[in-house]
C-alpha positions in Angstrom: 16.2 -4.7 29.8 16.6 -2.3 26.8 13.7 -0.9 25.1 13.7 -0.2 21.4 12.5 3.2 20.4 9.4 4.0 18.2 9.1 2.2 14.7 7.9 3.8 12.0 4.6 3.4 10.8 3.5 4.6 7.2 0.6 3.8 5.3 0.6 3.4 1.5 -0.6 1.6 -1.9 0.9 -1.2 -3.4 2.5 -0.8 -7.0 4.1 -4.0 -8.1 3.9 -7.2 -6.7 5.8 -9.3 -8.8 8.7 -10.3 -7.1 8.3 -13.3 -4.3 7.7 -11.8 -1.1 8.3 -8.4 -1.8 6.0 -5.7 -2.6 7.0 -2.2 -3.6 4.9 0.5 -1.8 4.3 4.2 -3.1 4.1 6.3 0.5 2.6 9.7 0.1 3.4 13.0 2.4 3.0 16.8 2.7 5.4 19.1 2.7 5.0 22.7 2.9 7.6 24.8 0.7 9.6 26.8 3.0 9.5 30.5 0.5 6.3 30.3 -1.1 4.1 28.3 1.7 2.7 26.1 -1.1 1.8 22.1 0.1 3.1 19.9 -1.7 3.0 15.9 -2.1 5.8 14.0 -1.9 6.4 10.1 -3.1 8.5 7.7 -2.1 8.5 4.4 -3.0 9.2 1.6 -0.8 10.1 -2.3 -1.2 8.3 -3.8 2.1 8.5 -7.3 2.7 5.4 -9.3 2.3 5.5 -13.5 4.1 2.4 -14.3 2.8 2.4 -13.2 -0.7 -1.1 -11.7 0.2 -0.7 -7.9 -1.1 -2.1 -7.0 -5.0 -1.5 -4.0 -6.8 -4.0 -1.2 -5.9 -3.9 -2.4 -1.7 -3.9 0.3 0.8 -1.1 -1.6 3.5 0.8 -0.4 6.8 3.7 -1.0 6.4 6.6 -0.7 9.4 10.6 -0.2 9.7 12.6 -3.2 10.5 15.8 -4.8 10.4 17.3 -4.8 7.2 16.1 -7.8 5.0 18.2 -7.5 1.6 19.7 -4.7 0.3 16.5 -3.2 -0.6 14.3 -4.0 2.2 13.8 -2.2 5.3 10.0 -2.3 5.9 7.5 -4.9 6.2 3.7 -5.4 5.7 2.2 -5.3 9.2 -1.2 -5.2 7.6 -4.0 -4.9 4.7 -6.0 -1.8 5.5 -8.0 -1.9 1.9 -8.2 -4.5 -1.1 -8.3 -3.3 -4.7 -11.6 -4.3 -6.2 -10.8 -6.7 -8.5 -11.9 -6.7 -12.6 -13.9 -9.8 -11.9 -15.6 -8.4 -8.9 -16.6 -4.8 -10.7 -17.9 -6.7 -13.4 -20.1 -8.7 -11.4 -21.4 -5.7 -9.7 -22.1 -4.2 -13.1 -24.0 -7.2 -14.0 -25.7 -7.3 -11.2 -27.1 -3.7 -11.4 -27.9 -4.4 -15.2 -30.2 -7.4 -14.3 -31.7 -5.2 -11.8 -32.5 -2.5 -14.2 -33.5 -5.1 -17.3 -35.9 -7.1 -14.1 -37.6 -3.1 -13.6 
């Protein structure tokens, strides 16, 4: 039986998702600059495809190398490591902590 070799892994944050199954996914990295030594970050974005439809802008997502889906695609969402905090839930917490303060 063949084995497959490693896939890779690569954590990052959802930018746009408003195509239908497909998120695109900005991947950060270092680099160190080979004269001056400096570290550097480096972007790349990603489209990753997403079944469920349940990744929103501002997710942190693993995403991991597969087949190729379209011409575009070559990752998929594996999993949600972090939601974005939505505007209706900050505003709740605000108004939450207002009450409290307004109740002191």
């Amino acid at each position: 039986m063949l084995t497959r070799g490693l896939t890779k892994e690569r954590a990052g944050l959802v930018v746009s998702d408003r195509m239908q199954k497909t998120v695109v996914v900005s991947v950060e990295r270092t680099v160190t600059h080979p004269k001056y030594k400096k570290i550097l970050r480096r972007r790349t974005r990603v489209k990753a495809h997403d079944e469920k439809g349940e990744c929103h802008v501002g997710d942190r997502v693993l995403i991991v190398e597969c087949r190729p889906l379209s011409r575009d695609k070559r990752w998929r969402v594996s999993k949600v490591l972090d939601r974005a905090q939505t505007l209706a839930e900050e505003t709740k917490d605000v108004g939450s902590e207002r009450s409290a303060e307004v109740q002191s």
